[in-house]
HTML snippet that shows the backbone in 3Dmol.js (N, CA, C, O; Angstrom):
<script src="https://3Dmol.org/build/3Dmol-min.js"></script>
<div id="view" style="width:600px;height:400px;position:relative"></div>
<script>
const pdb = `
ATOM      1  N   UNK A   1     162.178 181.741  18.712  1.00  0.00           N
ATOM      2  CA  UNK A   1     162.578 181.570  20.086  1.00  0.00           C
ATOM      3  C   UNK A   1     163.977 182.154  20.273  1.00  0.00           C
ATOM      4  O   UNK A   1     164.879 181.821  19.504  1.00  0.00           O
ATOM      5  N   UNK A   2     164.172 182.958  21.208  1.00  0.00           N
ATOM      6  CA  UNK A   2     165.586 183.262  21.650  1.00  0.00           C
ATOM      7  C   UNK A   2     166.537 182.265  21.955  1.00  0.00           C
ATOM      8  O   UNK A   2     166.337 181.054  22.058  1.00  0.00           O
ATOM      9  N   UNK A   3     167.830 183.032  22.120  1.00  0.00           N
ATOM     10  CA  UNK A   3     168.717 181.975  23.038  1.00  0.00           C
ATOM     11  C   UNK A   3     168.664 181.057  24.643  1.00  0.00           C
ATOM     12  O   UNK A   3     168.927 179.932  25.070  1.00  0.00           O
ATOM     13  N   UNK A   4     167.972 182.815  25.301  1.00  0.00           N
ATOM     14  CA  UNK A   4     167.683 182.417  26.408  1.00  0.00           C
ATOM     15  C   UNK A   4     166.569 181.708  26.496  1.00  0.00           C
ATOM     16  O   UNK A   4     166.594 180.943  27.460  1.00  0.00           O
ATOM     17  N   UNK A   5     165.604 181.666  25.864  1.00  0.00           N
ATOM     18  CA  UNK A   5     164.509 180.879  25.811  1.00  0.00           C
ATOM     19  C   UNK A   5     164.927 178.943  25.518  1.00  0.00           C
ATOM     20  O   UNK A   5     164.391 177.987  26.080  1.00  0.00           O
ATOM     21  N   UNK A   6     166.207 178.921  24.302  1.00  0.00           N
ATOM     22  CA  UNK A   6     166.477 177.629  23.913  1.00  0.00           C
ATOM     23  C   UNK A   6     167.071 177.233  25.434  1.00  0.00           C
ATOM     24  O   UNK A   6     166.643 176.325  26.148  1.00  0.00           O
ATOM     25  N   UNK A   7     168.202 178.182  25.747  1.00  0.00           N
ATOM     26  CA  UNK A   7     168.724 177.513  27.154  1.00  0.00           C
ATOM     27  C   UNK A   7     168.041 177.323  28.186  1.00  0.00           C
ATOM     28  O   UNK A   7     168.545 176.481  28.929  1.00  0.00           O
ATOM     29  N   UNK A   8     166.874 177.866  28.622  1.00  0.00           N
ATOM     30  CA  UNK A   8     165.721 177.726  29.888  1.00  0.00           C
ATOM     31  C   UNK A   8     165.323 176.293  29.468  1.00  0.00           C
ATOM     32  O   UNK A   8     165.340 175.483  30.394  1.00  0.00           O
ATOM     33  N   UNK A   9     164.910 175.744  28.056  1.00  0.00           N
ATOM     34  CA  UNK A   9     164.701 174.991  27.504  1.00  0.00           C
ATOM     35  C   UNK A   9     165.244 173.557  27.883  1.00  0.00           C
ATOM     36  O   UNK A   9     164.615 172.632  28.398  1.00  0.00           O
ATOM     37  N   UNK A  10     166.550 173.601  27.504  1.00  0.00           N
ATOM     38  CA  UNK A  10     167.541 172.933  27.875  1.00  0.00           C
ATOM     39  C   UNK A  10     168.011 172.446  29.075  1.00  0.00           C
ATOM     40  O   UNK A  10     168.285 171.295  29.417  1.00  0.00           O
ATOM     41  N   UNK A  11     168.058 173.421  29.620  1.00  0.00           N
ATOM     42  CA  UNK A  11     168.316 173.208  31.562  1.00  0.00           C
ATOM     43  C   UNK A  11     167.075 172.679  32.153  1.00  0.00           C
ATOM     44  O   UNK A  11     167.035 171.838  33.052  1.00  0.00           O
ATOM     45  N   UNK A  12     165.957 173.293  31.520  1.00  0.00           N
ATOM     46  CA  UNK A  12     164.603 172.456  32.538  1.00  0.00           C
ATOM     47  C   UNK A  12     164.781 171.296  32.491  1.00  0.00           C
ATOM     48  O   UNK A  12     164.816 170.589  33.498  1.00  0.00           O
ATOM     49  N   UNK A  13     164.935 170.859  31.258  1.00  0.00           N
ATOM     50  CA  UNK A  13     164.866 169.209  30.226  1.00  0.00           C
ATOM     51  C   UNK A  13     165.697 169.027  31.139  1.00  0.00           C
ATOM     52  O   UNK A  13     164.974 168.957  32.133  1.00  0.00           O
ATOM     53  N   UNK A  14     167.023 168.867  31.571  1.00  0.00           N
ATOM     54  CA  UNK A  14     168.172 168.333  32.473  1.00  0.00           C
ATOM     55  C   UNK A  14     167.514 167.694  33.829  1.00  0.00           C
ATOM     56  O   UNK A  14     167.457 166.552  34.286  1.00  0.00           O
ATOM     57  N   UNK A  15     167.043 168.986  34.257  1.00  0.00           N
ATOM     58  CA  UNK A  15     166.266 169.057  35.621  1.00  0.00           C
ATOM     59  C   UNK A  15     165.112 167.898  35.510  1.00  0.00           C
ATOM     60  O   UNK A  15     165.129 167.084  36.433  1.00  0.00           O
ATOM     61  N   UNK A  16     164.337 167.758  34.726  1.00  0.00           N
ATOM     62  CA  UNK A  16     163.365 166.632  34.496  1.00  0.00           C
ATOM     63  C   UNK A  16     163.763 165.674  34.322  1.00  0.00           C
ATOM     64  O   UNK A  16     162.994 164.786  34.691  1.00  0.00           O
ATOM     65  N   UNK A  17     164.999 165.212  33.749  1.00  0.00           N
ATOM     66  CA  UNK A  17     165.996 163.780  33.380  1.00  0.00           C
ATOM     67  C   UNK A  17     166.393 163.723  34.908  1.00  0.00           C
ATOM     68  O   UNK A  17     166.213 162.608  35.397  1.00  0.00           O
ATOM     69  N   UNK A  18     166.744 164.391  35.511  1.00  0.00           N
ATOM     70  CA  UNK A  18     167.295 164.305  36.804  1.00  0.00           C
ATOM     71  C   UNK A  18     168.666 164.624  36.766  1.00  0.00           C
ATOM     72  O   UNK A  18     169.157 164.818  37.878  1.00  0.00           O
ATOM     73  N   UNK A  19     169.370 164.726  35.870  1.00  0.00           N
ATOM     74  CA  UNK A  19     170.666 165.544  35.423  1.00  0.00           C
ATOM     75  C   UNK A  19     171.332 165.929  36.209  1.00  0.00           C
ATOM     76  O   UNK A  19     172.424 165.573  36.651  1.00  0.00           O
ATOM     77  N   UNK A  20     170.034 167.434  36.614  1.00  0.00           N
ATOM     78  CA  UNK A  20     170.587 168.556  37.137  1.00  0.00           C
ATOM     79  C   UNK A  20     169.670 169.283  37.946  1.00  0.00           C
ATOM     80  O   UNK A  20     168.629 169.743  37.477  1.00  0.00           O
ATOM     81  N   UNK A  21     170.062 169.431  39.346  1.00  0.00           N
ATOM     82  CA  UNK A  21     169.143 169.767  40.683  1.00  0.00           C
ATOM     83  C   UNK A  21     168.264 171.128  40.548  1.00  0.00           C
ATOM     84  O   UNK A  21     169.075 171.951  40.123  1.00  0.00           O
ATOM     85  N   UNK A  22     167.533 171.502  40.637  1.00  0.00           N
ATOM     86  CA  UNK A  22     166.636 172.949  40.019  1.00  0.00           C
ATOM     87  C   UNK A  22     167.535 174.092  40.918  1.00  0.00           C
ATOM     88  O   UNK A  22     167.618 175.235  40.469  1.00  0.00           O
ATOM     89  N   UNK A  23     168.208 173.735  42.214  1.00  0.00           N
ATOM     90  CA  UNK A  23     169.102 174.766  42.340  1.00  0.00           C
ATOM     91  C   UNK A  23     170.332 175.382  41.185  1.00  0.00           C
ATOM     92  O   UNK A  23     170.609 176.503  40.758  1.00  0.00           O
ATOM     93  N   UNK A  24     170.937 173.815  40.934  1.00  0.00           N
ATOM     94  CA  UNK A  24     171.751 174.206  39.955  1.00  0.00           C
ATOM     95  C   UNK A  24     171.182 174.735  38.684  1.00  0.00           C
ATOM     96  O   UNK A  24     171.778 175.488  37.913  1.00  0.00           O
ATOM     97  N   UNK A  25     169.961 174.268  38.537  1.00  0.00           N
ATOM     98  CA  UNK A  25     169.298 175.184  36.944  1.00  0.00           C
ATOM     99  C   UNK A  25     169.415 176.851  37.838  1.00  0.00           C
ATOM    100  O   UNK A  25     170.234 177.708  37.506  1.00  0.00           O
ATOM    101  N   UNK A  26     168.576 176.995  38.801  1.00  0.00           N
ATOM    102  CA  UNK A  26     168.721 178.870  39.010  1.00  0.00           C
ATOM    103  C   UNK A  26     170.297 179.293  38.983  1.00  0.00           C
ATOM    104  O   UNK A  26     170.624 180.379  38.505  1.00  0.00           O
ATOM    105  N   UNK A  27     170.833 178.787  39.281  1.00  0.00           N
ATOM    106  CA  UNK A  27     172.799 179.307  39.414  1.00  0.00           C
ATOM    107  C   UNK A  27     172.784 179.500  37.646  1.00  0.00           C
ATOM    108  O   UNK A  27     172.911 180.661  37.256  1.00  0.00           O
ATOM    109  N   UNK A  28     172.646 178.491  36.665  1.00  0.00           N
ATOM    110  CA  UNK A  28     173.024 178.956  35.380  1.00  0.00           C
ATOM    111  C   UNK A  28     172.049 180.008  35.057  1.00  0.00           C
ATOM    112  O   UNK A  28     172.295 181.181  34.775  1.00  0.00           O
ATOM    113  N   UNK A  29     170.830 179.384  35.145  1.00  0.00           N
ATOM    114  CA  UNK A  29     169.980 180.665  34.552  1.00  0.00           C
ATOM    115  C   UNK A  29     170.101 181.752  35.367  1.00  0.00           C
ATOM    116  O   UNK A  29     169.166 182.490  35.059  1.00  0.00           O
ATOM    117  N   UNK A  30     170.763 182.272  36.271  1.00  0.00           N
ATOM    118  CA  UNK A  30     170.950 183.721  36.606  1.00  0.00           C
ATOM    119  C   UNK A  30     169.582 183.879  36.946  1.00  0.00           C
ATOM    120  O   UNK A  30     169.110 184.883  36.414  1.00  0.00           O
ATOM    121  N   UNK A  31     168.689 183.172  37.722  1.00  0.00           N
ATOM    122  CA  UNK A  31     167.278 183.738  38.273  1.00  0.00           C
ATOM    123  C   UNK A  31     167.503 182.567  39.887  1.00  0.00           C
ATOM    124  O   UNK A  31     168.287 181.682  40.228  1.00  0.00           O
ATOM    125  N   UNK A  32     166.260 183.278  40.494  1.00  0.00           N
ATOM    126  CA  UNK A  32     166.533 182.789  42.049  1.00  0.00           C
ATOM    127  C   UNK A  32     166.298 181.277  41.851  1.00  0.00           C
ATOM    128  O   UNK A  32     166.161 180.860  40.701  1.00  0.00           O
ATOM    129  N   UNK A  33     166.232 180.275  43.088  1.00  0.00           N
ATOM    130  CA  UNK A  33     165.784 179.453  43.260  1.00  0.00           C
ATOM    131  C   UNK A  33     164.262 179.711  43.062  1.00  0.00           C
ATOM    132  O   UNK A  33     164.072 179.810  41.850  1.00  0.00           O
ATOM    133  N   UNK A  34     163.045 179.867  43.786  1.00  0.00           N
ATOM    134  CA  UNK A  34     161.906 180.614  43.614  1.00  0.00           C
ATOM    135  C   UNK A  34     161.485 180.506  42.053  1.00  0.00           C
ATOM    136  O   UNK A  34     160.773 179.601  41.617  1.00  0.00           O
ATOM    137  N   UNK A  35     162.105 181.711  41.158  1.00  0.00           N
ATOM    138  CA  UNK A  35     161.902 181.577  39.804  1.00  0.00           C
ATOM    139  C   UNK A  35     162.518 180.620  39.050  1.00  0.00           C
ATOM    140  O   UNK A  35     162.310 180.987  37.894  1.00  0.00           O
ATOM    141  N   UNK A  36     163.130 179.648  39.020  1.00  0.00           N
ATOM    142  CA  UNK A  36     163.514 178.473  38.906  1.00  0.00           C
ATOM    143  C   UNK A  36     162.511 177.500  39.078  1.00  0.00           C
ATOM    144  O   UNK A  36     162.254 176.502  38.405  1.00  0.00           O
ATOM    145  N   UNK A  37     162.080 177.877  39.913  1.00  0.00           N
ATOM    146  CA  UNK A  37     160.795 176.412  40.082  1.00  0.00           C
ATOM    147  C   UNK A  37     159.235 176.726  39.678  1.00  0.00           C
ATOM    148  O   UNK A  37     158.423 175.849  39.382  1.00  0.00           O
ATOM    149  N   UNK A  38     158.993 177.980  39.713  1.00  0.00           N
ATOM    150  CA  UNK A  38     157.913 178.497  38.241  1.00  0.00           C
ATOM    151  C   UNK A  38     158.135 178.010  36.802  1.00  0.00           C
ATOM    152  O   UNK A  38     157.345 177.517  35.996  1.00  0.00           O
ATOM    153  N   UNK A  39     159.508 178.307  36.712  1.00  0.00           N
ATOM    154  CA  UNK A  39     159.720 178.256  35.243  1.00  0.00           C
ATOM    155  C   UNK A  39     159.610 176.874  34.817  1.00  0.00           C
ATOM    156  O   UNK A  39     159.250 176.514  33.696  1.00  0.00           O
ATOM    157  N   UNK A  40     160.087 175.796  36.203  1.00  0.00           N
ATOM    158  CA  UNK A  40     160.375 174.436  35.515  1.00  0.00           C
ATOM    159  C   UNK A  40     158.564 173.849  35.682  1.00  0.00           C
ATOM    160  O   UNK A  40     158.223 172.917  34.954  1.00  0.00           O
ATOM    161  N   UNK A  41     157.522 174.465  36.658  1.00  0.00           N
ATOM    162  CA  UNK A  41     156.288 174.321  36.687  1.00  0.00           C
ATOM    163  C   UNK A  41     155.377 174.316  35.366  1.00  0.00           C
ATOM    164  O   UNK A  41     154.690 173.432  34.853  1.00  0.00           O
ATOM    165  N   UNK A  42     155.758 176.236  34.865  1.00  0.00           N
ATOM    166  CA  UNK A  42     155.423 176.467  33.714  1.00  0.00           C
ATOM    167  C   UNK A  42     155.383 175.451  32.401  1.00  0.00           C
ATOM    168  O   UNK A  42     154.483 175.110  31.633  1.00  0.00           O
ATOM    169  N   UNK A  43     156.827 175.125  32.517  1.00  0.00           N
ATOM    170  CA  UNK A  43     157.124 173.732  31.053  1.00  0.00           C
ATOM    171  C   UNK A  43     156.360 172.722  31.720  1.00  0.00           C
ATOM    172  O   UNK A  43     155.202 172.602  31.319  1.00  0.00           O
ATOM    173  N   UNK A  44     156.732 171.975  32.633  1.00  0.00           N
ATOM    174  CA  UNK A  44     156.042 171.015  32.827  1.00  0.00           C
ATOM    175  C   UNK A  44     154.371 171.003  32.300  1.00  0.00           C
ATOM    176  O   UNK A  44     153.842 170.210  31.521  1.00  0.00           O
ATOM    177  N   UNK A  45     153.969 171.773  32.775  1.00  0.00           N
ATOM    178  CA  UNK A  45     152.545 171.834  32.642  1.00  0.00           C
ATOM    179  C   UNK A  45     152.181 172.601  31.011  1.00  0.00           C
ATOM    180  O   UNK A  45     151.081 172.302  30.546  1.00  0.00           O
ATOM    181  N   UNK A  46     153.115 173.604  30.129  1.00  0.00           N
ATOM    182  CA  UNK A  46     152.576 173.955  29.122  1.00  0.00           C
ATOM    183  C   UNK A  46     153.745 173.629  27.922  1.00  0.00           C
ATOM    184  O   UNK A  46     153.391 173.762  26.751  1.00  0.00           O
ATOM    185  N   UNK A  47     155.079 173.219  28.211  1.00  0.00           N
ATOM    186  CA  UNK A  47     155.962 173.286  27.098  1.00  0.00           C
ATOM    187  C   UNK A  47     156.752 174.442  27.469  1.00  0.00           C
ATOM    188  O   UNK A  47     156.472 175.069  28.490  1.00  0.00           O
ATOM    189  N   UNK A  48     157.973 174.861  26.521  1.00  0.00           N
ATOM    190  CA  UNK A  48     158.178 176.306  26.026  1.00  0.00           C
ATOM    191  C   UNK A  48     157.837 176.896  26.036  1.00  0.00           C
ATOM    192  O   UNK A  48     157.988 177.861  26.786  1.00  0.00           O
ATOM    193  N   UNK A  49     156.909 176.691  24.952  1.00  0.00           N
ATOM    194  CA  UNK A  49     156.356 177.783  24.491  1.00  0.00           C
ATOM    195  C   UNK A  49     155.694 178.831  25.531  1.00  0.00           C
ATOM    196  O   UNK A  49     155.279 179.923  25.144  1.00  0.00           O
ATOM    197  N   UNK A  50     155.620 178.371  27.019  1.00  0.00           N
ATOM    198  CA  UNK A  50     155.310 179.055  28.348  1.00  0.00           C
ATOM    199  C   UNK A  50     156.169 179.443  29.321  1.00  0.00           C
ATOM    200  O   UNK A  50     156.073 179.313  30.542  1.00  0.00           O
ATOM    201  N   UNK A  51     157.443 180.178  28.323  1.00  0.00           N
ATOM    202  CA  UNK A  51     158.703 179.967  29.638  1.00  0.00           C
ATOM    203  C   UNK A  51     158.915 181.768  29.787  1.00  0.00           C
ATOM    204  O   UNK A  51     159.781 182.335  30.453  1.00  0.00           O
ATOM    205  N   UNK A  52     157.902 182.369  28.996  1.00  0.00           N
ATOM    206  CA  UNK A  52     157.876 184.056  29.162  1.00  0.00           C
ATOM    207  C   UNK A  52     157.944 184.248  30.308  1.00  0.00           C
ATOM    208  O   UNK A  52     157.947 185.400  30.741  1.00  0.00           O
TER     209      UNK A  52
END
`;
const viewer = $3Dmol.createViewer("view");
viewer.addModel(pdb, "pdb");
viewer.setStyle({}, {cartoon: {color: "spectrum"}});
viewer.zoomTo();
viewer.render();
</script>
């Protein structure tokens, strides 16, 4: 797994604790709001290992 893959990782997990608002996950991860909420869909529903 990459870096960016561990950190997508990391920030979703936040976002699911309630941490951290899925806007603020797209501001770090450098992707829109939009792809921000695929990506946190993607884990939810498959893990990581689905964050391509």
């Amino acid at each position: 797994m990459s870096e960016r893959d561990l950190q997508r990782i990391e920030v979703l997990t936040e976002v699911l604790a309630g941490i951290r608002t899925t806007e603020s996950a797209a501001g770090v991860l450098g992707v829109s709001l939009r792809e921000a909420q695929r990506l946190l869909a993607s884990y939810r529903d498959g893990g990581g290992g689905t964050l391509n």
